[in-house]
C-alpha positions as CSV (number, residue, x, y, z in Angstrom):
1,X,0.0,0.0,0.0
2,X,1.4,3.4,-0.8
3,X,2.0,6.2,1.2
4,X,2.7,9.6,1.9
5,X,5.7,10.6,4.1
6,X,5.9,13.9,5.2
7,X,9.4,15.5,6.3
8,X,9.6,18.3,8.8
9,X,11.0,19.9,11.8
10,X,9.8,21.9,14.8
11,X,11.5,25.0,14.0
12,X,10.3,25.3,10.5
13,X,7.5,27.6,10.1
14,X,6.2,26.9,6.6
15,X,6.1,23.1,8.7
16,X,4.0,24.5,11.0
17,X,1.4,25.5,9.2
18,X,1.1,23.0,6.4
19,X,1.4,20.3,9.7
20,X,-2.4,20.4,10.1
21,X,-2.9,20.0,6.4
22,X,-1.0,16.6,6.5
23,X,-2.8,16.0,9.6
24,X,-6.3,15.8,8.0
25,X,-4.9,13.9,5.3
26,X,-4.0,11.2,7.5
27,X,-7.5,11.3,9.5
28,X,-9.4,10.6,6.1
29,X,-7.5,7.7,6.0
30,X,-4.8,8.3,3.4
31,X,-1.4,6.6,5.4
32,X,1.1,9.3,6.3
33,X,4.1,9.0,8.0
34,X,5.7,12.3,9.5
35,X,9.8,12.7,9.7
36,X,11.2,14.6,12.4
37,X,14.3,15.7,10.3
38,X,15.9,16.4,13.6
39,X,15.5,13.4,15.0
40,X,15.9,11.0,12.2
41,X,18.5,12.4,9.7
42,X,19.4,9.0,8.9
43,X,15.8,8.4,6.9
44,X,15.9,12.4,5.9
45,X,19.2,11.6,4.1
46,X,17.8,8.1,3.0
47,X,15.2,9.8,1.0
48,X,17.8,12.8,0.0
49,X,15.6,15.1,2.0
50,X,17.1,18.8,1.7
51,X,14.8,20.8,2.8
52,X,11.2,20.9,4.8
53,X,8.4,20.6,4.6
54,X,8.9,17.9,1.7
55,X,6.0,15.2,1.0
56,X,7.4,11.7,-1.0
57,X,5.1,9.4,-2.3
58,X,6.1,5.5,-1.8
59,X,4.8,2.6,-3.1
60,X,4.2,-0.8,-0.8
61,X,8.0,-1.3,-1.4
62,X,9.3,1.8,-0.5
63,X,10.3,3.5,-3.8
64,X,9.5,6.8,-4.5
65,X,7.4,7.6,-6.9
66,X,6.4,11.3,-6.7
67,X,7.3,14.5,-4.2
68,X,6.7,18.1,-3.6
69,X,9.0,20.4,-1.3
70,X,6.9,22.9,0.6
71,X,3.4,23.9,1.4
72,X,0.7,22.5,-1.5
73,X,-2.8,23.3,-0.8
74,X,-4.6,20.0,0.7
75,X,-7.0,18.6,-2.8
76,X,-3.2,19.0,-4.3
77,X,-2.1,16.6,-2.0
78,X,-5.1,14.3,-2.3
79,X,-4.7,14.7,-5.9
80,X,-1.2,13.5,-6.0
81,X,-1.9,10.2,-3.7
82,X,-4.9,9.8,-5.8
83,X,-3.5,9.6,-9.4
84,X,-0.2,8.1,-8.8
């Protein structure tokens, strides 16, 4: 199953608005995993995460297969999960 992992960090404001966005995303039932870049620089890196807020798409495996860096209204974020 895919799903939508969203890198950010507390001290990133564009994060802390767009953080409620990705928060009703995940309460309709679309899968979203936050980041902490902070505290886990080793999956940040993994995905070559440079800077926050960035969304990755992943398949059940894992590999990307779409992303965005910074804030996207939320049907643009539905939209992505939906047609990929």
């Amino acid at each position: 199953m895919k799903k939508l992992i969203y890198f950010s960090a507390p001290w990133c404001g564009p994060c802390k608005m767009f953080g409620p966005v990705m928060d009703r995303i995940s309460q309709s039932g679309i899968p979203v995993e936050k980041i902490n870049v902070d505290t886990a620089p080793a999956v940040a890196a993994a995905y070559n995460v440079r800077s926050v807020p960035t969304v990755v798409l992943v398949n059940a495996s894992g590999n990307e297969i779409s992303r965005f860096v910074g804030v996207k209204p939320e049907n643009e974020v539905r939209q992505l999960f939906n047609q990929n």
